[in-house]
PDB file with SEQRES, HELIX, SHEET and CRYST1 records, atoms N, CA, C and O in Angstrom:
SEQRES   1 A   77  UNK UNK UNK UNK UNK UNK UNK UNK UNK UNK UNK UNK UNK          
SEQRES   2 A   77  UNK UNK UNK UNK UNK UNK UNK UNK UNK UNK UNK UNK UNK          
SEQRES   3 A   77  UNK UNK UNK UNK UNK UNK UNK UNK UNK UNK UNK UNK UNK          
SEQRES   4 A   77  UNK UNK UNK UNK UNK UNK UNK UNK UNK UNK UNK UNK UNK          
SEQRES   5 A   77  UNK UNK UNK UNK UNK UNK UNK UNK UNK UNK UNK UNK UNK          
SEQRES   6 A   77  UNK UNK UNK UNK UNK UNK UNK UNK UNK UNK UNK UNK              
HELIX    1 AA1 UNK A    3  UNK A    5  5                                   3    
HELIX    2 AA2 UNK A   10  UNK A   40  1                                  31    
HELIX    3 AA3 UNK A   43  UNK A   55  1                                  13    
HELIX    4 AA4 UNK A   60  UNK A   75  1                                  16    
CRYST1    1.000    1.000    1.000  90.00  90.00  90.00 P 1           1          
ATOM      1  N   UNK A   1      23.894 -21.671   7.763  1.00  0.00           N  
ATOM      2  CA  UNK A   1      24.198 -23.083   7.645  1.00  0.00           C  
ATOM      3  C   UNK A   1      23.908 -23.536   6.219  1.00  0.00           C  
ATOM      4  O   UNK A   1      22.836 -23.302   5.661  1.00  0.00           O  
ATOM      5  N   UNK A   2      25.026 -24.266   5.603  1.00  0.00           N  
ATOM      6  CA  UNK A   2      24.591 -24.912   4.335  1.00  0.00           C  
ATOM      7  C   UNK A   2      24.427 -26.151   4.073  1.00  0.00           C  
ATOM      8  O   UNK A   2      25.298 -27.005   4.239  1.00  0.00           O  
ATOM      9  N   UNK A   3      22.607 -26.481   3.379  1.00  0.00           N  
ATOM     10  CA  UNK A   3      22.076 -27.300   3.506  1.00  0.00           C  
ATOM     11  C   UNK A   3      23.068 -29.109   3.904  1.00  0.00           C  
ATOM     12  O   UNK A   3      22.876 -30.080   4.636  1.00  0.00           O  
ATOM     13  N   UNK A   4      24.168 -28.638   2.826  1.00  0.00           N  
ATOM     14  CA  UNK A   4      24.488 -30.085   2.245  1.00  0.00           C  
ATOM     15  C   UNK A   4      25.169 -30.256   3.560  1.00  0.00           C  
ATOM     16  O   UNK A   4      25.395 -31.413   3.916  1.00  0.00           O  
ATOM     17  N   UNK A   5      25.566 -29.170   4.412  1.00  0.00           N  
ATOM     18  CA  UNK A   5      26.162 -29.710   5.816  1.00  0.00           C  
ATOM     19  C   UNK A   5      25.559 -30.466   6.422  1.00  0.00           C  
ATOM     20  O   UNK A   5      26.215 -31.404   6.875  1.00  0.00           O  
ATOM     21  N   UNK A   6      24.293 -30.442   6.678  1.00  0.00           N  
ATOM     22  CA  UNK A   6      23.190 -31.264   7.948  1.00  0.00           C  
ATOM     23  C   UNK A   6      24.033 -32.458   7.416  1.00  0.00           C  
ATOM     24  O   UNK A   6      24.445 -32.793   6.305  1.00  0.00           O  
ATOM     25  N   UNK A   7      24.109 -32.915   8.569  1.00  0.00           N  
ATOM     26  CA  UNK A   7      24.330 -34.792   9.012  1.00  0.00           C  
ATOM     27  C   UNK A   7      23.456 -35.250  10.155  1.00  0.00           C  
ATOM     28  O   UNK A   7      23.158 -36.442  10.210  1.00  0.00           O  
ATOM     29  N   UNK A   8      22.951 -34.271  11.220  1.00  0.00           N  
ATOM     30  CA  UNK A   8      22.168 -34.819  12.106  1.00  0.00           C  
ATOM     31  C   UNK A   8      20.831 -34.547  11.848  1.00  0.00           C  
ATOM     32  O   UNK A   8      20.421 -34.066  10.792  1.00  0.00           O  
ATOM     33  N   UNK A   9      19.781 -35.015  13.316  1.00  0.00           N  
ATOM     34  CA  UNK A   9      18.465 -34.884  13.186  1.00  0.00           C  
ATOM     35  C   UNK A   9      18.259 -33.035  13.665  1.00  0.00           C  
ATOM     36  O   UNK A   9      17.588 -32.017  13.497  1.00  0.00           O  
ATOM     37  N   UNK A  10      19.186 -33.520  14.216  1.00  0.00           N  
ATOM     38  CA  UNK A  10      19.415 -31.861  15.508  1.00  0.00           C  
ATOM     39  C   UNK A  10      19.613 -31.309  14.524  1.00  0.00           C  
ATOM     40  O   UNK A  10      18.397 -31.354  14.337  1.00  0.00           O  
ATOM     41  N   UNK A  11      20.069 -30.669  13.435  1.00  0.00           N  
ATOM     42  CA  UNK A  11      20.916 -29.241  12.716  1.00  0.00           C  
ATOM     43  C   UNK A  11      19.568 -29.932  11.061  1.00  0.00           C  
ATOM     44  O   UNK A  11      19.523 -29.317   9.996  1.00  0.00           O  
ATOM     45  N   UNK A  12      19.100 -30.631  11.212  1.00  0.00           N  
ATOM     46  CA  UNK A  12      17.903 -30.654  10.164  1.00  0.00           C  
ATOM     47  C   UNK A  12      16.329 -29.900  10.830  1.00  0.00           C  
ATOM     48  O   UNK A  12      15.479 -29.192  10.289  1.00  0.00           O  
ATOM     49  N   UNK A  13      16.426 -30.298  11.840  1.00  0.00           N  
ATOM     50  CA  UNK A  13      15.405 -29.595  12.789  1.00  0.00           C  
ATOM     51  C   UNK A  13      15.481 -28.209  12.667  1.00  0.00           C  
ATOM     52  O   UNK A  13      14.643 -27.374  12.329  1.00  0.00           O  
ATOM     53  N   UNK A  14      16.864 -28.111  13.071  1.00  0.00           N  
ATOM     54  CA  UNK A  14      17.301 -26.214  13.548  1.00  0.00           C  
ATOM     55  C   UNK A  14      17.331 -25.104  11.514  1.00  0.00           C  
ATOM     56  O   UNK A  14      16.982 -23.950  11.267  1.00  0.00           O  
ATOM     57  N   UNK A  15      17.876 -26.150  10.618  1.00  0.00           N  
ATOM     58  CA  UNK A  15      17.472 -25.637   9.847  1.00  0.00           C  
ATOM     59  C   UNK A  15      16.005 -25.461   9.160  1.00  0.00           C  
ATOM     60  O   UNK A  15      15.663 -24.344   8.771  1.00  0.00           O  
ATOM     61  N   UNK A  16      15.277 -26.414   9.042  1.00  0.00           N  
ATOM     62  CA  UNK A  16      13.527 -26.149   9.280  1.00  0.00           C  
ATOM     63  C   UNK A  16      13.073 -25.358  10.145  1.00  0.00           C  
ATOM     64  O   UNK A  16      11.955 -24.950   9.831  1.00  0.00           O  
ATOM     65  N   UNK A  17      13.627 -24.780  11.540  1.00  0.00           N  
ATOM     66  CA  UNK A  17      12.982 -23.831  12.209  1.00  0.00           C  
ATOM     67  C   UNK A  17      13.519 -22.550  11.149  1.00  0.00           C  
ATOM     68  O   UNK A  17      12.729 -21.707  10.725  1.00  0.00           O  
ATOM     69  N   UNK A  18      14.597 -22.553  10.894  1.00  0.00           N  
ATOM     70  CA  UNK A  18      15.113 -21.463  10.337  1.00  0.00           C  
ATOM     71  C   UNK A  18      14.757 -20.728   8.916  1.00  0.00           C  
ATOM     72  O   UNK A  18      14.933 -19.578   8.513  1.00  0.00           O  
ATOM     73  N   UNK A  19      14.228 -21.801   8.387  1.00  0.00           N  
ATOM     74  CA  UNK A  19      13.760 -21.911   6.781  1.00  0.00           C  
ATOM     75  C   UNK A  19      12.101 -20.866   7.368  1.00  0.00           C  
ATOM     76  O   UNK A  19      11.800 -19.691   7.160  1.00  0.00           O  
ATOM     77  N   UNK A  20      11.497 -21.786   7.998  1.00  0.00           N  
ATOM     78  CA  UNK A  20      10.037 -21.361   8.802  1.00  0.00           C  
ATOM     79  C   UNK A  20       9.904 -20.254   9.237  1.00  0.00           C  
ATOM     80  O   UNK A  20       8.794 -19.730   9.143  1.00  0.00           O  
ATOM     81  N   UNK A  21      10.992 -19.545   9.851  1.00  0.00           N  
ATOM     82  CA  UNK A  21      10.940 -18.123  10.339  1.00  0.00           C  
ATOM     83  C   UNK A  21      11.369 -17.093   9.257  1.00  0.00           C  
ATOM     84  O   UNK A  21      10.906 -15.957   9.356  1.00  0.00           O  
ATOM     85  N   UNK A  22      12.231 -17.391   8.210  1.00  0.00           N  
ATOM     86  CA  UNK A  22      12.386 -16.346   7.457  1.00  0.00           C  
ATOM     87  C   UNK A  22      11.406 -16.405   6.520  1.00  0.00           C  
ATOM     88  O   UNK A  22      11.291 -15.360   5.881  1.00  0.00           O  
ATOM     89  N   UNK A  23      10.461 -17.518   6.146  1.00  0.00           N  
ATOM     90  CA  UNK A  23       9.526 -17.534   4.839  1.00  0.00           C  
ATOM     91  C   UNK A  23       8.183 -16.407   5.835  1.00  0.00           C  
ATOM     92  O   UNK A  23       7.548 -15.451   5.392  1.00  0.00           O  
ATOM     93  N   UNK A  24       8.141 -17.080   7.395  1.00  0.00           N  
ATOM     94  CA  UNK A  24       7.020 -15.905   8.235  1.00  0.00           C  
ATOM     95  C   UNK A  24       7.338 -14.176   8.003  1.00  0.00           C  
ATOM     96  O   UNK A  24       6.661 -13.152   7.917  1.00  0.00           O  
ATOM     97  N   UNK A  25       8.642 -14.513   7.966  1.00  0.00           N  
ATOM     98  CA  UNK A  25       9.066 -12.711   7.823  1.00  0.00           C  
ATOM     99  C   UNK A  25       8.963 -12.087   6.579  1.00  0.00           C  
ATOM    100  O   UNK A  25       8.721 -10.899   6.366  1.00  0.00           O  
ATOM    101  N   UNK A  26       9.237 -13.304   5.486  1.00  0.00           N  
ATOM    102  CA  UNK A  26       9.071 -12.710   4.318  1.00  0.00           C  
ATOM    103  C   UNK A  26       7.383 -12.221   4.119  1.00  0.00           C  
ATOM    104  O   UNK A  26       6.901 -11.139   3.785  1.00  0.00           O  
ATOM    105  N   UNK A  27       6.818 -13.389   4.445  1.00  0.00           N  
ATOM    106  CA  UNK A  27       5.383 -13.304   4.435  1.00  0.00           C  
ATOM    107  C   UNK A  27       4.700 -11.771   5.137  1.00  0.00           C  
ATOM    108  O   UNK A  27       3.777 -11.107   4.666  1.00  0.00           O  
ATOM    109  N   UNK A  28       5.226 -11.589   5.967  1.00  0.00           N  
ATOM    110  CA  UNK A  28       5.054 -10.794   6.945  1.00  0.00           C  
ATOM    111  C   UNK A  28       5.229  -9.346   5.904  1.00  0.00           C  
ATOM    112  O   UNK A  28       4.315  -8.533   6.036  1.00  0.00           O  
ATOM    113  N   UNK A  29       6.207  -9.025   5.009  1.00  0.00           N  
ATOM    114  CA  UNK A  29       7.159  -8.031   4.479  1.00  0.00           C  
ATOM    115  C   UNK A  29       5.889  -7.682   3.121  1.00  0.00           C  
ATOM    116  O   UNK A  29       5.418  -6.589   2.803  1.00  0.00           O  
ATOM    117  N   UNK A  30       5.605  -9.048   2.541  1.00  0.00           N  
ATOM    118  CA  UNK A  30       4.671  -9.130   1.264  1.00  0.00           C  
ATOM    119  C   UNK A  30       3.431  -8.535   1.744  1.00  0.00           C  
ATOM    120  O   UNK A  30       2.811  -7.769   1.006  1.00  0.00           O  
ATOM    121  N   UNK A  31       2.987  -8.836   2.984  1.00  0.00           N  
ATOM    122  CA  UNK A  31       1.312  -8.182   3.147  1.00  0.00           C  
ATOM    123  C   UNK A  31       2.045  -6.839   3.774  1.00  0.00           C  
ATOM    124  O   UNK A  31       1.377  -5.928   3.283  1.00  0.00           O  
ATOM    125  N   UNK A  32       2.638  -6.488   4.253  1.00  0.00           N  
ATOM    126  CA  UNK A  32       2.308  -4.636   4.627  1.00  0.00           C  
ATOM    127  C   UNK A  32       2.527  -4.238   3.190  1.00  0.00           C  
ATOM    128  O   UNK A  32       1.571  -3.690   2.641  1.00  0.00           O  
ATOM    129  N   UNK A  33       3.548  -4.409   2.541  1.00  0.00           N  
ATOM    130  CA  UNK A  33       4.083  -4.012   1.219  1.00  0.00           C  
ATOM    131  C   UNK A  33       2.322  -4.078   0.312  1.00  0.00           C  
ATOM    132  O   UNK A  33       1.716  -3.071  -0.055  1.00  0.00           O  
ATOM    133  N   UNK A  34       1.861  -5.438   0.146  1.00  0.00           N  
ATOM    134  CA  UNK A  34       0.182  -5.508  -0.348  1.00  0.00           C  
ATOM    135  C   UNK A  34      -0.645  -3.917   0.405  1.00  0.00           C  
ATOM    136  O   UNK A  34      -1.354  -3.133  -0.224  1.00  0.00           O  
ATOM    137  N   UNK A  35      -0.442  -3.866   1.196  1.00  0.00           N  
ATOM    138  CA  UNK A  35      -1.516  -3.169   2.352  1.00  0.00           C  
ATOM    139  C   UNK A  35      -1.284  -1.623   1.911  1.00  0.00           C  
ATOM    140  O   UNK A  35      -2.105  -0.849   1.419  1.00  0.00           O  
ATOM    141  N   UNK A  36       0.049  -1.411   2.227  1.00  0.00           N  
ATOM    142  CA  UNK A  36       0.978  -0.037   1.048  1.00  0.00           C  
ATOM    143  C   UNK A  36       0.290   0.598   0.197  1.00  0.00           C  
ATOM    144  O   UNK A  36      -0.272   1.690   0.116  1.00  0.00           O  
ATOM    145  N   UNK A  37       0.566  -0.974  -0.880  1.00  0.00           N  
ATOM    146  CA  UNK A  37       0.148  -0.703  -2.379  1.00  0.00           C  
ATOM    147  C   UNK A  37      -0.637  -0.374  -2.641  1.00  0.00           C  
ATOM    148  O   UNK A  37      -0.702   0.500  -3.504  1.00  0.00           O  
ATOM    149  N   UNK A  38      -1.935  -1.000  -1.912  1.00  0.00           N  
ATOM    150  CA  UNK A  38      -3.464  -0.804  -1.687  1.00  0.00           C  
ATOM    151  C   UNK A  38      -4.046   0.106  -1.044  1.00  0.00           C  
ATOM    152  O   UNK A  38      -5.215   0.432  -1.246  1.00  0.00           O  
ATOM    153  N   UNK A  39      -3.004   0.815   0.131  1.00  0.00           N  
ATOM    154  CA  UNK A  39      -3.375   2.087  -0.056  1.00  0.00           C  
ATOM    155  C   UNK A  39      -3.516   3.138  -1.021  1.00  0.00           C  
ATOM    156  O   UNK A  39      -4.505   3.698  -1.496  1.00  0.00           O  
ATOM    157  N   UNK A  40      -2.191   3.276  -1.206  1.00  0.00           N  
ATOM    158  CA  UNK A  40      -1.657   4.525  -2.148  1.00  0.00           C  
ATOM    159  C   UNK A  40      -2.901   4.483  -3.607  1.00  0.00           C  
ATOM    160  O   UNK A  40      -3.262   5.540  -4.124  1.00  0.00           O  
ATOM    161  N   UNK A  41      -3.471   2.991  -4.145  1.00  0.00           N  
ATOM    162  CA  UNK A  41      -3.858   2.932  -4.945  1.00  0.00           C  
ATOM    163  C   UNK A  41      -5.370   2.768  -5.344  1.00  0.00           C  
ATOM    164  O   UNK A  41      -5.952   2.309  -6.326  1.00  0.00           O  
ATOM    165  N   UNK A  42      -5.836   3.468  -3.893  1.00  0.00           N  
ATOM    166  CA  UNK A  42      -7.442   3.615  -3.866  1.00  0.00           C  
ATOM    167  C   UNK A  42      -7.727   4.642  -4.362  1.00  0.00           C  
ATOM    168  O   UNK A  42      -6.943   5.587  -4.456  1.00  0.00           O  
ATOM    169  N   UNK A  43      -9.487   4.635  -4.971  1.00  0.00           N  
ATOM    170  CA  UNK A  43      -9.582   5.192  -5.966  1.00  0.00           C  
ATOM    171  C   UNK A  43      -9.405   6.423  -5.509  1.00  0.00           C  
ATOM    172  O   UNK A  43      -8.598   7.054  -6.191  1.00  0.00           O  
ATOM    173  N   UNK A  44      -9.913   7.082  -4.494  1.00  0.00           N  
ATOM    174  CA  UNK A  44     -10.054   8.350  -4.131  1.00  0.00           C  
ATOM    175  C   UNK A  44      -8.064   8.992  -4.222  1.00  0.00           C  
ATOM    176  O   UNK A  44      -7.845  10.020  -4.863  1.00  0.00           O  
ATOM    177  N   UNK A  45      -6.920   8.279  -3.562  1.00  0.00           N  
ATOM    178  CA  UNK A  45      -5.899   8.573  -3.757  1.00  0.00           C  
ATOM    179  C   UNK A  45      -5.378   9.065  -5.361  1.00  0.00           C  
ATOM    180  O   UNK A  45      -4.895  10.132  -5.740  1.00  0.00           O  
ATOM    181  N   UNK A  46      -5.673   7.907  -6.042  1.00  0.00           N  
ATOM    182  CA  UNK A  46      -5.502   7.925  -7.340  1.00  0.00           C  
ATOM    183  C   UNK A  46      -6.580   9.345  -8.139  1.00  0.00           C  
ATOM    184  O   UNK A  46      -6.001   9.879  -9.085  1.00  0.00           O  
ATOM    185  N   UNK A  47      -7.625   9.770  -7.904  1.00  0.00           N  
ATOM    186  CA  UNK A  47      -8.462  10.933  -8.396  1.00  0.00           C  
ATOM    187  C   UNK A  47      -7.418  11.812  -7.793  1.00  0.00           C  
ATOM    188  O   UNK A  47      -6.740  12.152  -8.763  1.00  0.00           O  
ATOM    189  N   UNK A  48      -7.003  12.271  -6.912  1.00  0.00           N  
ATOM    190  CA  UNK A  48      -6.568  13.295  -6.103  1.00  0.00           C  
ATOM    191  C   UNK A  48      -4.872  13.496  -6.828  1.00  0.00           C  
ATOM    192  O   UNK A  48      -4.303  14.504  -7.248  1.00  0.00           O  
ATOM    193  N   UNK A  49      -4.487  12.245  -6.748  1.00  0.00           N  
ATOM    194  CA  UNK A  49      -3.115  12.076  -7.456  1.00  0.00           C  
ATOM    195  C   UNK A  49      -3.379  12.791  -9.290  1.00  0.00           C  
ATOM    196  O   UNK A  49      -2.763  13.745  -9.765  1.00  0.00           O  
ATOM    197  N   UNK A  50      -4.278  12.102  -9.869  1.00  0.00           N  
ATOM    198  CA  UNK A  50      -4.640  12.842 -11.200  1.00  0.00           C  
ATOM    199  C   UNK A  50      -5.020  14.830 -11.240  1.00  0.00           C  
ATOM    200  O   UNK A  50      -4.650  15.692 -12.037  1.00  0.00           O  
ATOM    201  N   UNK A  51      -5.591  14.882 -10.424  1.00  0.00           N  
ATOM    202  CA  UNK A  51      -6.537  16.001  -9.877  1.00  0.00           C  
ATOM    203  C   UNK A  51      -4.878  17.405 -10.245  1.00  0.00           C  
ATOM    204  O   UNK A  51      -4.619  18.211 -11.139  1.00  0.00           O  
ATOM    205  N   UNK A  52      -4.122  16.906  -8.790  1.00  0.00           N  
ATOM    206  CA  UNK A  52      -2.988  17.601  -8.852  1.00  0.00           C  
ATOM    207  C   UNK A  52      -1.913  17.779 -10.084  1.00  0.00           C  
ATOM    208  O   UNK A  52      -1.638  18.875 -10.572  1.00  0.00           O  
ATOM    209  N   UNK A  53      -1.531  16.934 -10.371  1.00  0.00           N  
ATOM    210  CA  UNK A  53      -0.883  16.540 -12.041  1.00  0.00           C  
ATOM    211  C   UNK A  53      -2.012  17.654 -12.728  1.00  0.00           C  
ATOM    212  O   UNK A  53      -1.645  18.682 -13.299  1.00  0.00           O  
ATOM    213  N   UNK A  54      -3.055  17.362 -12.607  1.00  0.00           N  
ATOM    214  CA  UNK A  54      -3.826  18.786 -14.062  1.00  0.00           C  
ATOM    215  C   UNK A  54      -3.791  19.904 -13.387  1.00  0.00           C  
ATOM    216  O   UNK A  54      -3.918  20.875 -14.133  1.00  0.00           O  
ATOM    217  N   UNK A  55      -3.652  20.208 -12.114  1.00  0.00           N  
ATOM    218  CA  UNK A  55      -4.149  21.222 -11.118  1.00  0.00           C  
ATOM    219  C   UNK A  55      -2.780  22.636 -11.565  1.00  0.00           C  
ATOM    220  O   UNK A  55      -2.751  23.859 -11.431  1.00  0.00           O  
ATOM    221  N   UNK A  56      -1.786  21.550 -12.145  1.00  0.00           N  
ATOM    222  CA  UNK A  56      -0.795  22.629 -12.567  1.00  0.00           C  
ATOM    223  C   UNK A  56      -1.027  23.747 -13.998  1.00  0.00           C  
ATOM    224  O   UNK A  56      -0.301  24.593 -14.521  1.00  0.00           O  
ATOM    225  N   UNK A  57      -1.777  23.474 -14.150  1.00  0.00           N  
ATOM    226  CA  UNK A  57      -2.323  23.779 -15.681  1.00  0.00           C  
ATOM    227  C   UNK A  57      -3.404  24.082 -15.440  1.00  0.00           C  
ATOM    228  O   UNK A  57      -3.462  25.112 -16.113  1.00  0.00           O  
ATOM    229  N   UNK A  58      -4.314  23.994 -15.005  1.00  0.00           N  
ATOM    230  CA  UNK A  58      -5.816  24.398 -15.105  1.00  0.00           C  
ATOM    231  C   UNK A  58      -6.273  24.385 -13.295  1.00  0.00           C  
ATOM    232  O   UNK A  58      -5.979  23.523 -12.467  1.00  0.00           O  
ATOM    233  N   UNK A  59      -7.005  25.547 -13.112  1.00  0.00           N  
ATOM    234  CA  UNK A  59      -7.009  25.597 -11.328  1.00  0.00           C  
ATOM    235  C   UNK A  59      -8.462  24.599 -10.873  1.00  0.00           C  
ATOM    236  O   UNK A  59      -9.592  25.085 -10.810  1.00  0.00           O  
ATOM    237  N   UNK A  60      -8.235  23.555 -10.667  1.00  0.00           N  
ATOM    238  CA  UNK A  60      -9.042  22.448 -10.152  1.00  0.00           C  
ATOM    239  C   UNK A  60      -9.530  22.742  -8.958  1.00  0.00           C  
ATOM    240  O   UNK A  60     -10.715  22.897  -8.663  1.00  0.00           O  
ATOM    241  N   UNK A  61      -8.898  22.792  -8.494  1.00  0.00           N  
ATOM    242  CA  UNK A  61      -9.101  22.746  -6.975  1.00  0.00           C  
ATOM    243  C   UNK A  61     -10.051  23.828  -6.803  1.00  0.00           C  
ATOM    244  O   UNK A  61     -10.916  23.638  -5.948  1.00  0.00           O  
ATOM    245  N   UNK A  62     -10.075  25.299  -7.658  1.00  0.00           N  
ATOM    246  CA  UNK A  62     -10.717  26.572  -7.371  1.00  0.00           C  
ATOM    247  C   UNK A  62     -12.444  25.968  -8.431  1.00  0.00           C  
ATOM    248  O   UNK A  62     -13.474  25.938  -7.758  1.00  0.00           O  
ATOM    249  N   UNK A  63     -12.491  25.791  -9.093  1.00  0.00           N  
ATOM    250  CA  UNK A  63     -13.611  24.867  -9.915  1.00  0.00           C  
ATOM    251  C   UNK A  63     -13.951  24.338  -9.040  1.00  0.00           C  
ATOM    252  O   UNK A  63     -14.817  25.013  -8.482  1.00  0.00           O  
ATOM    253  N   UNK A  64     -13.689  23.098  -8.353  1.00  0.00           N  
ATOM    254  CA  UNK A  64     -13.973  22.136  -7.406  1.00  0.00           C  
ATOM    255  C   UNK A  64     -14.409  22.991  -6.109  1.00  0.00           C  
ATOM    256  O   UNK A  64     -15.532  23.019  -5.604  1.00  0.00           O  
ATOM    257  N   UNK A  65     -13.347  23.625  -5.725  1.00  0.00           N  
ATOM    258  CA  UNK A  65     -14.406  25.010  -4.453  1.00  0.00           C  
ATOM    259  C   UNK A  65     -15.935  25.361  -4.751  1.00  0.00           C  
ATOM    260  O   UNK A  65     -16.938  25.122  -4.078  1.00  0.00           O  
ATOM    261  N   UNK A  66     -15.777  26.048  -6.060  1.00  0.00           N  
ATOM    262  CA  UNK A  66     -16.953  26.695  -6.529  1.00  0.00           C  
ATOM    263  C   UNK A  66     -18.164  26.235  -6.618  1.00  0.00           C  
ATOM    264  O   UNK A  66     -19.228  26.793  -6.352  1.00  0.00           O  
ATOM    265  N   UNK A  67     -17.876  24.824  -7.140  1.00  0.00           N  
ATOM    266  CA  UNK A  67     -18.541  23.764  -6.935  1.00  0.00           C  
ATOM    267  C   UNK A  67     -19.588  23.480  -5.915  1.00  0.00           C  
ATOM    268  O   UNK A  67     -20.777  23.791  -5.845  1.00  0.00           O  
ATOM    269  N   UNK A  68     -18.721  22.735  -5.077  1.00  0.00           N  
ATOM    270  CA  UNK A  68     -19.206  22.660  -3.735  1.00  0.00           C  
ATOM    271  C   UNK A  68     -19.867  23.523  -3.074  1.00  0.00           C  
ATOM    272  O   UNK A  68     -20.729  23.225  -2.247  1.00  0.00           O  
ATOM    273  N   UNK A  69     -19.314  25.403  -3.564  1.00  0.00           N  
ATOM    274  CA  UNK A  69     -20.070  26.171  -2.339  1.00  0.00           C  
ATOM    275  C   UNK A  69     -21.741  26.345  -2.983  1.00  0.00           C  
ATOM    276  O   UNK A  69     -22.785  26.362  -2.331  1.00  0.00           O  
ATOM    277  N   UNK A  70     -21.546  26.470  -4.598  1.00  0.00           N  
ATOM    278  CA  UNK A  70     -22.889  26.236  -5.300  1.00  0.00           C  
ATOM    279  C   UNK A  70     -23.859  24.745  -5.113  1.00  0.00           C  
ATOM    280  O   UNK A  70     -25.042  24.780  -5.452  1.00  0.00           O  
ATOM    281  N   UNK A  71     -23.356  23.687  -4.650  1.00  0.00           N  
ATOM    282  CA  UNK A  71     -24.368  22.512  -4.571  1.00  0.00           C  
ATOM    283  C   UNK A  71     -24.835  22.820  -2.611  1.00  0.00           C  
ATOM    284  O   UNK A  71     -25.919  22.906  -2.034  1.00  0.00           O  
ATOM    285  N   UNK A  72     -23.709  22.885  -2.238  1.00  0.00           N  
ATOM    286  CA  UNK A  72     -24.336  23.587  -0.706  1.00  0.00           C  
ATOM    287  C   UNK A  72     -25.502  24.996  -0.968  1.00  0.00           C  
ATOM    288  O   UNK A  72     -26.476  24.867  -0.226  1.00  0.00           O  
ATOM    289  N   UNK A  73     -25.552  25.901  -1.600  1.00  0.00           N  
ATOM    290  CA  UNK A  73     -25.903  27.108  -1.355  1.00  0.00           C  
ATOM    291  C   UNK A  73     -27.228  26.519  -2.601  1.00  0.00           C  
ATOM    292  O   UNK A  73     -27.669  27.400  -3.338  1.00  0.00           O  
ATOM    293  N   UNK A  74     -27.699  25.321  -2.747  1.00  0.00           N  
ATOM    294  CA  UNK A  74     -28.745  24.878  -3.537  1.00  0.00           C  
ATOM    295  C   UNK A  74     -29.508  24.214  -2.633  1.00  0.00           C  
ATOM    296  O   UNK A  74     -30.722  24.377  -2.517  1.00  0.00           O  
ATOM    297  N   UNK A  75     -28.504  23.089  -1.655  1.00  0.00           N  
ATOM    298  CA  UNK A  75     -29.275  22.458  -0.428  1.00  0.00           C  
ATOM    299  C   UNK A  75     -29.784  23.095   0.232  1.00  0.00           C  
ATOM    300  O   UNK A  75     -30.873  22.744   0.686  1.00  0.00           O  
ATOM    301  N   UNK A  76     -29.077  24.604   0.651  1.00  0.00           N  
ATOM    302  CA  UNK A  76     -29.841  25.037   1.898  1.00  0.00           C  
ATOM    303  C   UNK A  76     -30.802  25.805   1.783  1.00  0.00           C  
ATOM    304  O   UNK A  76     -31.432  26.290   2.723  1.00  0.00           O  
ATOM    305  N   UNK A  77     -31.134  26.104  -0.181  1.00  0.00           N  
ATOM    306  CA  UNK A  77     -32.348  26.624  -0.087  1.00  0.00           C  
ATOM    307  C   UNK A  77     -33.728  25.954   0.351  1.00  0.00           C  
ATOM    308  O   UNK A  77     -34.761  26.623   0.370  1.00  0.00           O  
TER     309      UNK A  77                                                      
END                                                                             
């Protein structure tokens, strides 16, 4: 419906419901999209995301093993 059409109370109403439900949906679209973003962009994602990018070039992940089995094999003395 276009605006400049309304002449009644009825089709000003029905366009305010209509305006109201798509700004809820938009709203609706902006926070998962926020929620997304804010996943993907926690810190631990973002280390892991860096981690891999160097992991091609230098073996991280096998360092990072070694790591771990040496700070464990320190605790359990």
């Amino acid at each position: 419906m276009k605006y400049s059409e309304i002449k009644t109370m009825e089709q000003l109403e029905k366009a305010r419901k209509q305006v109201k439900e798509r700004i809820s949906l938009k709203g609706g679209e902006v926070r998962d999209s926020f929620y997304g973003m804010r996943e993907s962009y926690s810190p631990g994602n973002l280390v892991m995301s860096g981690l891999k990018s160097v992991s091609a070039y230098i073996p991280v992940d096998q360092l990072l093993l070694t790591t771990v089995r040496r700070l464990k094999h320190k605790l359990v003395k």
